[in-house]
C-alpha positions as CSV (number, residue, x, y, z in Angstrom):
1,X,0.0,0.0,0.0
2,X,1.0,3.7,-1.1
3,X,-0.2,6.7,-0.5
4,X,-1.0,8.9,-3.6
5,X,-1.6,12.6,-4.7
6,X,0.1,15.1,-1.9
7,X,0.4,11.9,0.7
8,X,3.3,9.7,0.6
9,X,2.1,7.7,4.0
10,X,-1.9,7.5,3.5
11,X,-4.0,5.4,1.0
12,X,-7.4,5.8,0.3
13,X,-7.4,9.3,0.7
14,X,-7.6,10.9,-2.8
15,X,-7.8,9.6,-6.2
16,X,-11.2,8.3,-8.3
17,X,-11.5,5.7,-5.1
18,X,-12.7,8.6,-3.2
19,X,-14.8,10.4,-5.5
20,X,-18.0,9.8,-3.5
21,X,-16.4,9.2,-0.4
22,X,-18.0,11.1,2.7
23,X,-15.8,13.0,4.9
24,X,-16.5,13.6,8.3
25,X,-15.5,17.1,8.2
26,X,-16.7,18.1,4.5
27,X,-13.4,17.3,2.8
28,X,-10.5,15.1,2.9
29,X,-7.9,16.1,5.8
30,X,-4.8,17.7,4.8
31,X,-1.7,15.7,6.8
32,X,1.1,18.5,5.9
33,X,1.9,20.0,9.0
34,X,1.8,16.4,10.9
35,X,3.7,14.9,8.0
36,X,6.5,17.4,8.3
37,X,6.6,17.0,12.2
38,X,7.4,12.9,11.3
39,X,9.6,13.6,8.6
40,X,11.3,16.2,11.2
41,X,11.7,14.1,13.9
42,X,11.0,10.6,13.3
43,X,14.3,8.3,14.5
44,X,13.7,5.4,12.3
45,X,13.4,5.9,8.3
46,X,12.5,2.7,6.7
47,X,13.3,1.3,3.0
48,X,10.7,1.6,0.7
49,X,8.9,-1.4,0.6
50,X,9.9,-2.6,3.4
51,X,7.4,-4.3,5.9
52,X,8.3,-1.6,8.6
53,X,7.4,0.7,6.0
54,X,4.1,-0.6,4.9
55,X,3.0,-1.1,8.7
56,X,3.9,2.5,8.7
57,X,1.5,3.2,6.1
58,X,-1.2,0.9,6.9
59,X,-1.6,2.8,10.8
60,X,-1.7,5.9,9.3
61,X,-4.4,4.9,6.3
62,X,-6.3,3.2,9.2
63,X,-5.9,6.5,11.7
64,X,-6.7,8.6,8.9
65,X,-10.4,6.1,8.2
66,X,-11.0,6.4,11.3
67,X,-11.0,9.8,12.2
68,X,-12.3,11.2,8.7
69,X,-14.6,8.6,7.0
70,X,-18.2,8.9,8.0
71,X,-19.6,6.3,6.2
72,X,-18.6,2.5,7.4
73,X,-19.2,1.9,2.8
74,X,-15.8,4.2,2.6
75,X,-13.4,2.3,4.8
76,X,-10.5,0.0,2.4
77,X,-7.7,-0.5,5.3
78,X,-10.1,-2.6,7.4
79,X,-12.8,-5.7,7.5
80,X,-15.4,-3.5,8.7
81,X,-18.0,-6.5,9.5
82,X,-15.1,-8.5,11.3
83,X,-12.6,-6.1,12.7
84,X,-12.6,-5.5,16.4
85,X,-10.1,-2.6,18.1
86,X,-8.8,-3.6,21.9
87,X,-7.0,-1.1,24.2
88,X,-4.6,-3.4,26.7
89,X,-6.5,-6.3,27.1
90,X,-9.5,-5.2,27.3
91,X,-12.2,-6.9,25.1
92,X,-12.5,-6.1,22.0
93,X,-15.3,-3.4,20.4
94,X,-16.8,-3.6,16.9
95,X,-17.3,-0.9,14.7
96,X,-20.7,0.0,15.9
97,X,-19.5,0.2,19.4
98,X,-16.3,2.4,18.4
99,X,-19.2,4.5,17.1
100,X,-21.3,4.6,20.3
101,X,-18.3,5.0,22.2
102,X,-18.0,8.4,20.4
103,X,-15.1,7.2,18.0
104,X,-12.1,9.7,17.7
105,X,-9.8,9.0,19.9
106,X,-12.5,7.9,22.6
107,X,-11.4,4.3,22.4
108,X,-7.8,4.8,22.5
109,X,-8.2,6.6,26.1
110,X,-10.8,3.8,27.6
111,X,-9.9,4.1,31.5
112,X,-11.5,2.5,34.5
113,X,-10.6,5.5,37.0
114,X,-13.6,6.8,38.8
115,X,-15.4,9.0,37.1
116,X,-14.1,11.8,39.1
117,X,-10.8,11.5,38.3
118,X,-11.1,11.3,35.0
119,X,-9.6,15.0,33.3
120,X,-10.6,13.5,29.9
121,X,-13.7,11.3,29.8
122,X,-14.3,9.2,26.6
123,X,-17.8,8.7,28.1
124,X,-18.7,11.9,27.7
125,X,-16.7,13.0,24.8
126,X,-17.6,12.8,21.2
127,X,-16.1,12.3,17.8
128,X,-16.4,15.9,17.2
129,X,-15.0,17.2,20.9
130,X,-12.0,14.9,21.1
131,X,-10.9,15.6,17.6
132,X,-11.2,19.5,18.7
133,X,-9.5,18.9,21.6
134,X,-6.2,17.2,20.2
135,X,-6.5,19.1,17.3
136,X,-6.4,22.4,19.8
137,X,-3.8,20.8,22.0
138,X,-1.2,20.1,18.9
139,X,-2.0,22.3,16.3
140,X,1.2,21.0,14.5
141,X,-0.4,17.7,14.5
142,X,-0.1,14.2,16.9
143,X,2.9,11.9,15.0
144,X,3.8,8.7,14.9
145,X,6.5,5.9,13.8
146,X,7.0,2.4,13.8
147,X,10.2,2.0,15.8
148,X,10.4,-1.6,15.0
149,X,8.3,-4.6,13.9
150,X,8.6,-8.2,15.9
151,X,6.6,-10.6,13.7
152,X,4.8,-10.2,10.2
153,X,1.9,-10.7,8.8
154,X,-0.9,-12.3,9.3
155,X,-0.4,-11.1,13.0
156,X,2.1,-8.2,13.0
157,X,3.4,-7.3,16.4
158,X,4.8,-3.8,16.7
159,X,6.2,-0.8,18.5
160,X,5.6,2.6,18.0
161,X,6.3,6.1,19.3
162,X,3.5,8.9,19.4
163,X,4.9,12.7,19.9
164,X,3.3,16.0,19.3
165,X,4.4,19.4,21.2
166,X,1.8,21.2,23.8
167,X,1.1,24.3,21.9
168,X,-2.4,24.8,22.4
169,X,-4.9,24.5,25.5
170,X,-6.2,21.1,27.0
171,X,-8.7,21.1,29.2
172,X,-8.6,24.1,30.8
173,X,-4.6,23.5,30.9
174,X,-2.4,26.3,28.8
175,X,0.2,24.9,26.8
176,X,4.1,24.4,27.6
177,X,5.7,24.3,24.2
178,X,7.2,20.9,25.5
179,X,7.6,17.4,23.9
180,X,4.6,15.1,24.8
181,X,5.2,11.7,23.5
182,X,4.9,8.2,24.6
183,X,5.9,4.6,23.3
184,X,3.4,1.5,23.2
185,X,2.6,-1.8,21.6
186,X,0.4,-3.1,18.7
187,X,-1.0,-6.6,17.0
188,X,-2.2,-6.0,13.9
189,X,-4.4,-9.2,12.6
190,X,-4.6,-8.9,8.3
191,X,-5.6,-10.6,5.6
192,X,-3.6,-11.6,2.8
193,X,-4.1,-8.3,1.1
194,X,-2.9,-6.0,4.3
195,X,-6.9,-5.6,5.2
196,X,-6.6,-5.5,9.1
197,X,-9.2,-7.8,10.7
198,X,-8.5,-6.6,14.5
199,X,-5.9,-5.0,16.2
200,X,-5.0,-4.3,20.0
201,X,-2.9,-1.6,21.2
202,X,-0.8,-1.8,25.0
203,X,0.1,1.7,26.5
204,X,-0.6,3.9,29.3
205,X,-2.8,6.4,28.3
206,X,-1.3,8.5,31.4
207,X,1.9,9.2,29.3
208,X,-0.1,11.1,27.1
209,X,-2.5,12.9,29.4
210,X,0.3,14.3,32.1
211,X,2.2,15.9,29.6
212,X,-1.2,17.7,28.4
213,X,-1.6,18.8,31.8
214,X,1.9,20.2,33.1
215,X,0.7,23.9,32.3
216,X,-1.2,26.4,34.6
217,X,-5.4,26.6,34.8
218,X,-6.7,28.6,32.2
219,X,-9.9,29.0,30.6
220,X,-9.7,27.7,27.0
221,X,-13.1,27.5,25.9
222,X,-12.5,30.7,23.3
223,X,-9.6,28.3,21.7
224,X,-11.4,25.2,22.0
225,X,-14.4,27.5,19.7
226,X,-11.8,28.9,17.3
227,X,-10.8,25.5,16.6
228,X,-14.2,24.2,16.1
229,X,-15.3,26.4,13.9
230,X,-11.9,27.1,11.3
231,X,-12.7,25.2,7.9
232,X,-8.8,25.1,7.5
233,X,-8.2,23.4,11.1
234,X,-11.4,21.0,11.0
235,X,-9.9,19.2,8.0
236,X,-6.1,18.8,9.3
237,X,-5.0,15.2,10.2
């Protein structure tokens, strides 16, 4: 899998494929800024063709589905009527229930903390808020590598590295300018064609949150609205 047409890492994201595709936020998204931050940044830079390489590829596609496609017809990177997403051990949800979980990045921060403690709530959240909220949080986008792959396919085991830098409010938190990344663990389950049937991700979504949370109280709700309501920023990956 390659990406086409402005996006070296992404399939299934221009071309006569997506012609009638419908996109979440009008339009497809527009991965420059975040793309730049990897290509920046990243410490691993894979051959091309490579197996590292297409895993690469085939998180970002997915991501990129995920967050952007709003019709289940539009998604190519994944089995939709089979493929089931698990965050550290927990049991795996279906597409509908990624969907009435919110989707966004609502199922990569499931937590059992009381409800109290919890500065970021998926329960509450939607697809719409938590996108806004990340998006607002690292306005040069959320990036992320494959620092090394264990197995191949069909089950692919892999490590990965997510950074971004806190330049924008997070829940009521101002921003630090500093590094937020963490590292984690994946098992990707495809098919013979690189369609992923299930995958299951091991981290600790703490990494992520306390670095989002370092700065001083502030009310961001006037950020949080610009955000929301920018054409340009509502469409970046």
């Amino acid at each position: 899998m390659s990406g086409i047409e402005g996006d070296g890492y992404r399939s299934y994201l221009h071309g006569e494929g997506e012609l009638h595709t419908t996109w979440r936020y009008g339009g497809p998204p527009n991965y420059d800024l975040v793309n730049k931050l990897f290509e920046d940044e990243r410490t691993k830079v894979w051959a091309p063709g490579s197996l590292e390489e297409k895993v690469q590829n085939l998180v970002k596609t997915w991501e990129m589905e995920l967050f952007h496609k709003a019709s289940l017809d539009d998604f190519k990177s994944m089995d939709v009527n089979k493929f089931t997403f698990s965050l550290n051990g927990r049991k795996g949800l279906n597409m509908m229930e990624i969907k009435k979980l919110g989707g966004g990045y609502n199922p990569h921060l499931q937590t059992s903390l009381p409800e109290e403690h919890r500065i970021y709530d998926p329960e509450k959240e939607t697809a719409e808020s938590s996108h806004r909220a990340f998006l607002t949080a690292f306005p040069r986008g959320f990036a992320l590598e494959v620092v090394k792959v264990y197995s191949g396919p069909p089950e692919i085991v892999w490590k990965f590295r997510h950074w971004g830098y806190s330049e924008g409010p997070f829940k009521g938190h101002a921003p630090t300018g500093e590094l937020v990344e963490f590292y984690g663990m994946a098992i990707f389950e495809v098919d013979q064609e690189m369609k992923m049937g299930s995958v299951e991700f091991f981290y600790d979504r703490g990494e992520l949150l306390a670095g989002l949370l370092k700065g001083a109280a502030i009310d961001d709700t006037s950020a949080q609205e610009a955000a929301s309501s920018c054409p340009i920023l509502r469409k970046t990956g």
